[in-house]
N, C-alpha and C positions, 0 to 999 in steps of 0.2 A: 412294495410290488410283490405279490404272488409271485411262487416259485417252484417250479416241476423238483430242482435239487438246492441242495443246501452246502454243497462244498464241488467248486472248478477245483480240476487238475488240467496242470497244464505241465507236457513234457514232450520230450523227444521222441517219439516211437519205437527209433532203431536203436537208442539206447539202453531204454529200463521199459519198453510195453510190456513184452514178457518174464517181467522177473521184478527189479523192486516195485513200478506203480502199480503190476498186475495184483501183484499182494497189496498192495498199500489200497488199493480200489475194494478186491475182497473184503479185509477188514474194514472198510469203514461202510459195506453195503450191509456185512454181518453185523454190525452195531446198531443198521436202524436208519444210516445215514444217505440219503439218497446225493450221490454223486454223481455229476456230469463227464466220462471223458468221449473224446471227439467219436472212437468208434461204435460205442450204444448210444451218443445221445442225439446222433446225427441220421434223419429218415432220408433212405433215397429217395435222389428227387430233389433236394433241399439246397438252397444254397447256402455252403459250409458257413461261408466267413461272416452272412447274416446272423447263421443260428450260432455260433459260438461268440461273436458279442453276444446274442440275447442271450447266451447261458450268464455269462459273465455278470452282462448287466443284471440278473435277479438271483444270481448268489449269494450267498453273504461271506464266504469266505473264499478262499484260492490258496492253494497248493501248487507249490511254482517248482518242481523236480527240475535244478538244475545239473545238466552230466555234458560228457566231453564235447557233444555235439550238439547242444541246445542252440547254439548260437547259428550253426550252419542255416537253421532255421527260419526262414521271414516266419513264417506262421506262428511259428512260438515267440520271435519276438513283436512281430502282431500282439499277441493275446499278451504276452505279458505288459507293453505300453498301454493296451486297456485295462488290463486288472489295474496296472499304478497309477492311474487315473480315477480310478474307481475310492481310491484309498479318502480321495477329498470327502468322502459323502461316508466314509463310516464303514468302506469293504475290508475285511482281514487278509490279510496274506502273511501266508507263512512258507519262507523257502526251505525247501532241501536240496544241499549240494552235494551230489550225487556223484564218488570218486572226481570230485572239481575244487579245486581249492577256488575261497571265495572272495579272494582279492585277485584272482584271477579273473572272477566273473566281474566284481568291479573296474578295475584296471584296463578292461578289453586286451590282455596278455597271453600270451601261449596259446592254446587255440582258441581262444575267445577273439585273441589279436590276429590270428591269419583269415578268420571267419569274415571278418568286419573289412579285413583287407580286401574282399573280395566282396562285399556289400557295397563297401564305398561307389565302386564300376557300376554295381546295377542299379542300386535304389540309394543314389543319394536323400532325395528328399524325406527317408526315411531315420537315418541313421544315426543322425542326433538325439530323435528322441529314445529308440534303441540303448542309445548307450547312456542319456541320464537315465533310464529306467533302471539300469543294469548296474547301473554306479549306487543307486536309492539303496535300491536291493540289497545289494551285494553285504550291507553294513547291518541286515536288520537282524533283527533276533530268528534264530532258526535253529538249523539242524546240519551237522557235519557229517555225512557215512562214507565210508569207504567201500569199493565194490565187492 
């Protein structure tokens, strides 16, 4: 499938927009590497949550910047139960946890667990796949930084 970019990032905004993904986006546009994140790759007008599967779906890889409040997020874990779906057909993902320990992020524990506490009241129908994504994740080969 044709592809406007070649690596999703997927993160928190109020966490790391302005400081690790913001560099973490710089470097890899300065290498050559055309990256998707939600606020250049998104035209007004557009509906978000179409055009961010369809980044998703013609990536070949993803960047999952996990940090303290990822989870607060339906949208991010929207996107990340589509990246880990994507995994069946050959998509790369690569995590970074991002000042979050990552059996935290598996576990759903500490703020992962108060996040989901309060998922469970809105979007049940959601929340299971949320957390096998989160649990896949959590175990794979990545990247530890600290803030």
């Amino acid at each position: 499938m044709p592809s406007t970019y070649d690596v999703f990032l997927s993160f928190r905004g109020e966490d790391t927009r302005r400081n690790f993904t913001d560099h973490l986006y710089k470097a890899l546009s300065r290498e050559g590497i055309p990256t998707f994140r939600d606020d250049d790759g998104i035209r007004r007008g557009e509906n978000i949550e179409s055009e961010i599967n369809k980044a998703i779906q013609e990536t070949k890889l993803s960047i999952i910047v996990f940090s303290k409040k990822y989870a607060s997020s339906r949208w991010c874990l929207d996107e990340l139960a589509m990246i880990m779906e994507r995994r069946t057909v050959g998509h790369i993902v690569f995590p970074v946890f991002y000042d979050v320990d990552p059996s935290e992020v598996g576990t759903q524990t500490g703020r992962y667990g108060e996040e989901f506490a309060k998922h469970e009241i809105h979007f049940k129908d959601r929340v299971e796949g949320w957390r096998k994504a989160l649990k896949e994740v959590a175990y794979m080969e990545g990247m530890v930084l600290e803030d």
